[in-house]
C-alpha positions as CSV (number, residue, x, y, z in Angstrom):
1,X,96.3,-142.3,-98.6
2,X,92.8,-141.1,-97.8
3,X,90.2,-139.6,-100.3
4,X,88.4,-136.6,-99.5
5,X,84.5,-137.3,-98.3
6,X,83.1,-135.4,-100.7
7,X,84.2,-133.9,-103.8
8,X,81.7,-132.0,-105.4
9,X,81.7,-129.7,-108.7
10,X,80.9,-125.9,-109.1
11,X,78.7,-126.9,-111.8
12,X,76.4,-129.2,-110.1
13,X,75.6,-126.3,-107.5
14,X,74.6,-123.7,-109.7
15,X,70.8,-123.2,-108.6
16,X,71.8,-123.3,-104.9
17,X,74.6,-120.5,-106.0
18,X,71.9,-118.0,-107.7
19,X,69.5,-119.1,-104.3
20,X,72.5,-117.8,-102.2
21,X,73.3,-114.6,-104.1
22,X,69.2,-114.1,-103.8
23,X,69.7,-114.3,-99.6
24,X,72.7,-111.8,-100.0
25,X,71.2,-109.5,-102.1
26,X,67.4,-109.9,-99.9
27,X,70.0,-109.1,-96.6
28,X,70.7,-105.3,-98.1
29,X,74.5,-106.1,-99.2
30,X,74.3,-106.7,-102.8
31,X,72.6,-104.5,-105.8
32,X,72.1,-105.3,-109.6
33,X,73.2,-103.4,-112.6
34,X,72.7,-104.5,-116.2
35,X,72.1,-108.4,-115.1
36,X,74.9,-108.2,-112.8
37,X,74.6,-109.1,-109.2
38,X,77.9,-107.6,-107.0
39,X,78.9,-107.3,-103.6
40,X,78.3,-104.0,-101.7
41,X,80.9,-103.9,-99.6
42,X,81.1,-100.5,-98.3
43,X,77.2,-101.6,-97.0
44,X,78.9,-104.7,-95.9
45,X,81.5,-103.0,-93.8
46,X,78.6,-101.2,-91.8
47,X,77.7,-104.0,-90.3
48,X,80.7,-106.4,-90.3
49,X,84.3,-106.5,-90.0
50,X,86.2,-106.6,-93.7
51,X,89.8,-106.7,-95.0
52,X,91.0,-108.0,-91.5
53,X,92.4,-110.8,-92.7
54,X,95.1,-109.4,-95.0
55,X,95.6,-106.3,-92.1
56,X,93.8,-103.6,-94.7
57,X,91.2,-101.2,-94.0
58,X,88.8,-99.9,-96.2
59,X,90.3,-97.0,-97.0
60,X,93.8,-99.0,-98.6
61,X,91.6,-101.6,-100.4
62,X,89.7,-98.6,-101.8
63,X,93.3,-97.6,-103.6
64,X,94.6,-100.7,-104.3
65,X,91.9,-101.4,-105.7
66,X,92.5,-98.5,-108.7
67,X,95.3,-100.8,-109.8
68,X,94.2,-104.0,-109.0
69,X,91.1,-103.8,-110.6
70,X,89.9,-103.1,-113.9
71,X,87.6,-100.4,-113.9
72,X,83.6,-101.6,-114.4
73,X,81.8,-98.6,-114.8
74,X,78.9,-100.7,-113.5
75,X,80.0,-101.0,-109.9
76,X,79.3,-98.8,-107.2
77,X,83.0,-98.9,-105.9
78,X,86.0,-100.4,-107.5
79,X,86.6,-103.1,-104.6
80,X,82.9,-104.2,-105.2
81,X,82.7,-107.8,-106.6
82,X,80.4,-109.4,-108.8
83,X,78.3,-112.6,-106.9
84,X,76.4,-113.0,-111.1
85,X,77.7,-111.8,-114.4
86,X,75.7,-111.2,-117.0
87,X,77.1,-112.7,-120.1
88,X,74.5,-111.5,-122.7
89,X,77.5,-109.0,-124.4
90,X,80.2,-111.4,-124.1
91,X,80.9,-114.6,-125.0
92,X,81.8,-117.5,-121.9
93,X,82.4,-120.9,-122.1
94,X,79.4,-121.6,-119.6
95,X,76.2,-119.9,-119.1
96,X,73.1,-120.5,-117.0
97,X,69.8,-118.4,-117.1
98,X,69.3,-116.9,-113.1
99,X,66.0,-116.0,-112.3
100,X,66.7,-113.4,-109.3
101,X,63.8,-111.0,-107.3
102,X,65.4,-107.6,-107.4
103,X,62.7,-105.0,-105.9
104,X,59.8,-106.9,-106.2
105,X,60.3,-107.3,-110.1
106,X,61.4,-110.9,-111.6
107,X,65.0,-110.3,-113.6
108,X,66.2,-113.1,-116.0
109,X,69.7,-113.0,-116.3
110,X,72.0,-115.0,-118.5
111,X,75.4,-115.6,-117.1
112,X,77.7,-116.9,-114.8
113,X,78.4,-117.0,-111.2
114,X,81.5,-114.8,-109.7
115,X,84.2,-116.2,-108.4
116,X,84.5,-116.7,-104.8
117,X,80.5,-118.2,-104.5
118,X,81.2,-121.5,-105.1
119,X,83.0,-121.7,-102.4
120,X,81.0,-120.4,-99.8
121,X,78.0,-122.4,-101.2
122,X,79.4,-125.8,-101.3
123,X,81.3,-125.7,-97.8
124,X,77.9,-124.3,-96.5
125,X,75.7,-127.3,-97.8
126,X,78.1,-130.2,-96.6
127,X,79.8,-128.6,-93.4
128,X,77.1,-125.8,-92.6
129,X,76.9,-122.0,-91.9
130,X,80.0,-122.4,-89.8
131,X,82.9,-125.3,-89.4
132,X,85.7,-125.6,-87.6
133,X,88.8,-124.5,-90.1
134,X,89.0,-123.1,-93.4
135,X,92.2,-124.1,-95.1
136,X,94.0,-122.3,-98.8
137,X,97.3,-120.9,-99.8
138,X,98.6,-117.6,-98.9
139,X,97.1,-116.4,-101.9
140,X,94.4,-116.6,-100.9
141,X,94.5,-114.2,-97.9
142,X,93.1,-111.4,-99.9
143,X,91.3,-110.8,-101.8
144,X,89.6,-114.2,-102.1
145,X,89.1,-115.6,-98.4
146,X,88.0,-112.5,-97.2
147,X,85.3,-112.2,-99.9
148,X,84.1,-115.6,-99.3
149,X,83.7,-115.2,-95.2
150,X,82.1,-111.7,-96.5
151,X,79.8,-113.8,-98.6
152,X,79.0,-116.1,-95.8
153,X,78.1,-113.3,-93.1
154,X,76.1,-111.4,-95.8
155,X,73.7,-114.5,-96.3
156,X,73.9,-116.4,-92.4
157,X,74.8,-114.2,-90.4
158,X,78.2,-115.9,-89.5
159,X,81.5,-116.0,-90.8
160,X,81.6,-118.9,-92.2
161,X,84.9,-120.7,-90.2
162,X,86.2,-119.9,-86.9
163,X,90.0,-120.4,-88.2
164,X,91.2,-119.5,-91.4
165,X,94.9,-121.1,-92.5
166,X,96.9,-120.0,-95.0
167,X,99.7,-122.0,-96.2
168,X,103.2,-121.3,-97.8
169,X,104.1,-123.3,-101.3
170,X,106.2,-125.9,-101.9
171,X,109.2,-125.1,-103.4
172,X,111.8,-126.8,-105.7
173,X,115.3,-125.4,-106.1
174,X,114.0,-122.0,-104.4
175,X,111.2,-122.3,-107.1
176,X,107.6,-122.5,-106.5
177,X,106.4,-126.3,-107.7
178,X,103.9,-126.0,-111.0
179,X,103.5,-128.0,-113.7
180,X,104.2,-125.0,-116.3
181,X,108.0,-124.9,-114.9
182,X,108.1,-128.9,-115.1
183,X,109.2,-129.5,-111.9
184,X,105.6,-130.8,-110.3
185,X,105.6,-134.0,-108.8
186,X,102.4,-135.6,-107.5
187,X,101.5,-138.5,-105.0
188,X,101.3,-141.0,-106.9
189,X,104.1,-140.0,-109.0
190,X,106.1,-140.5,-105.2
191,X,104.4,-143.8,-104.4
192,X,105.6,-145.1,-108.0
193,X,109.2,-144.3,-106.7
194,X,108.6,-146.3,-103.6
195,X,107.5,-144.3,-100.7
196,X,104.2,-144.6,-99.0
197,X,101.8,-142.3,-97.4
198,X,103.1,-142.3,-94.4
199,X,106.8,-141.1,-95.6
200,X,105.6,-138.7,-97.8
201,X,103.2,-137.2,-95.0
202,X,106.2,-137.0,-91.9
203,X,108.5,-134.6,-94.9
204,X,105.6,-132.6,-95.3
205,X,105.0,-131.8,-91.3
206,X,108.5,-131.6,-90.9
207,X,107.9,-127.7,-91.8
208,X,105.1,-125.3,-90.4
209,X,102.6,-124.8,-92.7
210,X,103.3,-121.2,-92.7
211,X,106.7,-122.0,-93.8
212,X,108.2,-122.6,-97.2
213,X,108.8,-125.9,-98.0
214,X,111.9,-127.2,-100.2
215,X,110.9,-130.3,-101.7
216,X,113.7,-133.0,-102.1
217,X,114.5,-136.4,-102.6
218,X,116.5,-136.7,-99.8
219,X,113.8,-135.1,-97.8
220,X,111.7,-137.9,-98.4
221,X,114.5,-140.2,-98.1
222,X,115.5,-138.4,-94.7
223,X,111.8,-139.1,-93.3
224,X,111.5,-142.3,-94.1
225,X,114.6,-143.3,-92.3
226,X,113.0,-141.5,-89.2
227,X,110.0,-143.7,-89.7
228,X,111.8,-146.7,-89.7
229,X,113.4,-145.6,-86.5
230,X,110.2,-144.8,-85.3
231,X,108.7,-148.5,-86.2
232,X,112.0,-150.0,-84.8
233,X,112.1,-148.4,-81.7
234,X,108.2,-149.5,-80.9
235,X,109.4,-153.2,-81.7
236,X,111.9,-152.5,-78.9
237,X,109.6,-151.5,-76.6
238,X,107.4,-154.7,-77.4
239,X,110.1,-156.6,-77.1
240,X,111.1,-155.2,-73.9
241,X,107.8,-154.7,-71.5
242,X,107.5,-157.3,-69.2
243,X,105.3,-157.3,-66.0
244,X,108.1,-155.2,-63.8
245,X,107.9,-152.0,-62.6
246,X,107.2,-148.6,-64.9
247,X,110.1,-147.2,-66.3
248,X,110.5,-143.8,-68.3
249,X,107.3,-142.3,-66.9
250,X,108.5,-139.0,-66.1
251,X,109.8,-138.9,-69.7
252,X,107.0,-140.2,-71.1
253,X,104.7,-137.5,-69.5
254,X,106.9,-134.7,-70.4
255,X,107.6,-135.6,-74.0
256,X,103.5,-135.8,-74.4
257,X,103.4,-132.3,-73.1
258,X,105.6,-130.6,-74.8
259,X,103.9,-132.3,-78.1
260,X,101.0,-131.1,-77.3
261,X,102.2,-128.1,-76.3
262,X,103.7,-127.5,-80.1
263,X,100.5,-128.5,-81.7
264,X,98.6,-126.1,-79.4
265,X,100.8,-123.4,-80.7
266,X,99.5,-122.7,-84.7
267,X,99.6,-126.3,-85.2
268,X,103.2,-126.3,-85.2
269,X,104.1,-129.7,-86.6
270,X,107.5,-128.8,-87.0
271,X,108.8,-128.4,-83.5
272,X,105.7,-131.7,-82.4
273,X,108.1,-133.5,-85.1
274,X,110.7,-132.8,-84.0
275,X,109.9,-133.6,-80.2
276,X,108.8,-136.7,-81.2
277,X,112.6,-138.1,-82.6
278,X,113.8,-136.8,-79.6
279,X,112.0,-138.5,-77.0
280,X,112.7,-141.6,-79.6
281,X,116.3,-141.1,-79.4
282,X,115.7,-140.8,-75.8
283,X,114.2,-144.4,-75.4
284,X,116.5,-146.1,-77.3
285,X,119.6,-144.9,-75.3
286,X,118.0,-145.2,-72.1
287,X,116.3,-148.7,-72.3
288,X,120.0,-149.9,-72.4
289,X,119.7,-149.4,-68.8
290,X,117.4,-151.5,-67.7
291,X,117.0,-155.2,-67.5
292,X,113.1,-155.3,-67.7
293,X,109.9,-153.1,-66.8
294,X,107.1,-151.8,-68.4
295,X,107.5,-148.9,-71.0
296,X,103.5,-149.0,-72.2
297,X,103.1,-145.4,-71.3
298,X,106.3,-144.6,-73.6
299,X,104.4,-147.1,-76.4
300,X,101.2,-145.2,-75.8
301,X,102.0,-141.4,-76.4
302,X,104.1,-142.5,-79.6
303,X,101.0,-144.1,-81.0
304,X,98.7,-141.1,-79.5
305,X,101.5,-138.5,-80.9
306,X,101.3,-140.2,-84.8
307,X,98.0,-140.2,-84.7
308,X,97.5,-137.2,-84.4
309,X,99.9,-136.0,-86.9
310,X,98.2,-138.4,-89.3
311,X,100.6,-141.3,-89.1
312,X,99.2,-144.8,-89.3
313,X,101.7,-147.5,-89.0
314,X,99.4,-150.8,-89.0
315,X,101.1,-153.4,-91.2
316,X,99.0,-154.5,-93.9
317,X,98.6,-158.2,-94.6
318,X,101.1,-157.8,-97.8
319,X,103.8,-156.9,-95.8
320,X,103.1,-159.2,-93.3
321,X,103.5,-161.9,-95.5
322,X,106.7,-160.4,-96.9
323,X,108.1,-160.8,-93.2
324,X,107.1,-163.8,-92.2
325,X,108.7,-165.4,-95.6
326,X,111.6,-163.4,-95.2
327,X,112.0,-165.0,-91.3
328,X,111.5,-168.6,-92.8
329,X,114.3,-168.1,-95.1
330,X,116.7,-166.8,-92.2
331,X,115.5,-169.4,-90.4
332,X,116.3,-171.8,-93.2
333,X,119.8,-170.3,-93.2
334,X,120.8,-170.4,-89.9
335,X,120.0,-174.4,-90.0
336,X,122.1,-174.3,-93.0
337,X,125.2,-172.6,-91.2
338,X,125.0,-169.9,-94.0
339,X,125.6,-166.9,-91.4
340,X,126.4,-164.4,-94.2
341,X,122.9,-165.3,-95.7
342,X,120.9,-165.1,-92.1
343,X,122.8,-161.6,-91.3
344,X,122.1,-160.4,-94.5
345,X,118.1,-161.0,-93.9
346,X,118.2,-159.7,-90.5
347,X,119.7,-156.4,-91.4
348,X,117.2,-156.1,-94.4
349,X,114.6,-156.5,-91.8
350,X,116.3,-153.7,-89.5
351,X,116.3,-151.6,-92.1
352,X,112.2,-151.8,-92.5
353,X,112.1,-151.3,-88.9
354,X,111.8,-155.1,-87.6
């Protein structure tokens, strides 16, 4: 399993936070009352688009917003939203002191940032004004994505990332997976049971992002089975390619575009999955046909297709020790006569895809 490249915390960005609501605010779409810095956005929606993302004009975030919201008598309209809080007449956990230019006149402020700047400041500083993709839960489609790429427009100029994801949840028993309902399992915890990485990744893509997920130990169990087959069927392969003609080429080209194909379409990862133990199946029953040939384009867009869904299936020295004792001892066997010993090895290696 990977780590992210950078993990950084809120609180170690809070001076480039008030330098950020200081841009948006210098830019015309932010005004201060009593120490509080918020978000104009019926300025904001002058200039740039707002509330697309959830499918809402202004006008229906205007009303939902009388229900949504608790009413701040400080803000100019109810769907404003605070970039600084002032925290002088309430009590919060953590508090800075901002020092913010508002009309030429230096205003300390003792507070806390809102919520959706962090986000906007720390995926500026390490991917920049604007990145590829911008991933979150459906949750997040309003009103919290759409505030930060407001955010990010209001102080650059662009909007922020040039595709936004929104993912469905992960569900147990038809219930969403949380640690207050006990029923949260993490990767670790899953590692601990005895599936790797690469297992628990294939369950996950076996469902569009966009689509609930029902989370299940025979889902796992399911997947790694497939993996096996996948590992299995590319021992084949090696075992098979010789020096004769190409065989499967056709096959192989189609598979690859019809995998791509999926993946072009909302990174369906599903239906690339799903393509993928297809064109698997579809080597093993056709190699039966053949006495030799070369299947390296067949070998080649497997390998292509799980890299890019993530997949790495490089042994790693520990298992390859594991093997080659476990070949020394069916090797021992068979020298012995003791068949039920040897068979017994070689199916456990078929079953971990040797």
């Amino acid at each position: 399993m990977e780590r992210q490249d950078i993990m950084p915390r809120a609180t170690g960005h809070i001076n480039e936070m008030i330098e950020y609501v200081q841009k948006i605010y210098d830019n015309g779409y932010a005004y201060e009352k009593d120490g509080n810095i918020y978000f104009d956005v019926e300025k904001f929606a002058e200039d740039y688009p707002y509330g697309e993302m959830a499918k809402k004009d202004l006008e229906q975030l205007k009303e939902e917003a009388k229900s949504r919201v608790e009413p701040d008598e400080k803000k100019r309209n109810q769907f404003d939203f605070a970039l600084w809080l002032n925290s002088e007449d309430s009590e919060h956990l953590m508090e800075w002191t901002a020092k913010f230019e508002i009309d030429g006149e230096l205003l300390e402020s003792k507070g806390y940032p809102g919520w959706h700047i962090e986000c906007s400041v720390m995926s500026q500083k390490y991917l920049g004004d604007e990145f590829d993709i911008h991933a979150g839960g459906k949750d997040h489609i309003f009103p919290h994505h759409p505030n930060e790429r407001a955010q990010a427009f209001a102080a650059s100029g662009t909007g922020q990332a040039r595709y936004w994801l929104h993912n469905e949840f992960i569900q147990v028993e038809g219930e969403k997976m949380s640690k207050s309902e006990g029923n949260f399992y993490t990767v670790k915890e899953l590692i601990e049971e005895g599936f790797n990485g690469n297992t628990i990744r294939l369950y996950l893509i076996s469902s569009h992002y966009r689509s609930e997920t029902d989370f299940s130990m025979e889902g796992l169990e399911k997947a790694e089975k497939e993996l096996t087959r996948i590992k299995r069927t590319l021992r084949k392969i090696e075992k098979f390619s010789s020096p004769g003609p190409a065989i499967l080429d056709e096959e192989s080209d189609e598979f690859l575009k019809k995998f791509e194909s999926a993946m072009d379409n909302d990174l369906n990862t599903a239906r690339a999955k799903q393509t993928l133990m297809e064109f698997v199946n579809d080597i093993n029953s056709e190699i039966e046909r053949y006495e030799d040939g070369s299947l390296d384009k067949a070998r080649d867009y497997i390998l292509e297709a799980l890299q890019l869904l993530g997949i790495e299936l490089e042994e790693n020295k520990k298992e390859e020790g594991l093997v080659e004792s476990m070949l020394e001892l069916r090797k021992d066997a068979r020298k012995r006569e003791d068949y039920e010993t040897s068979d017994f090895i070689r199916n456990q290696l078929e079953d971990l895809g040797f």
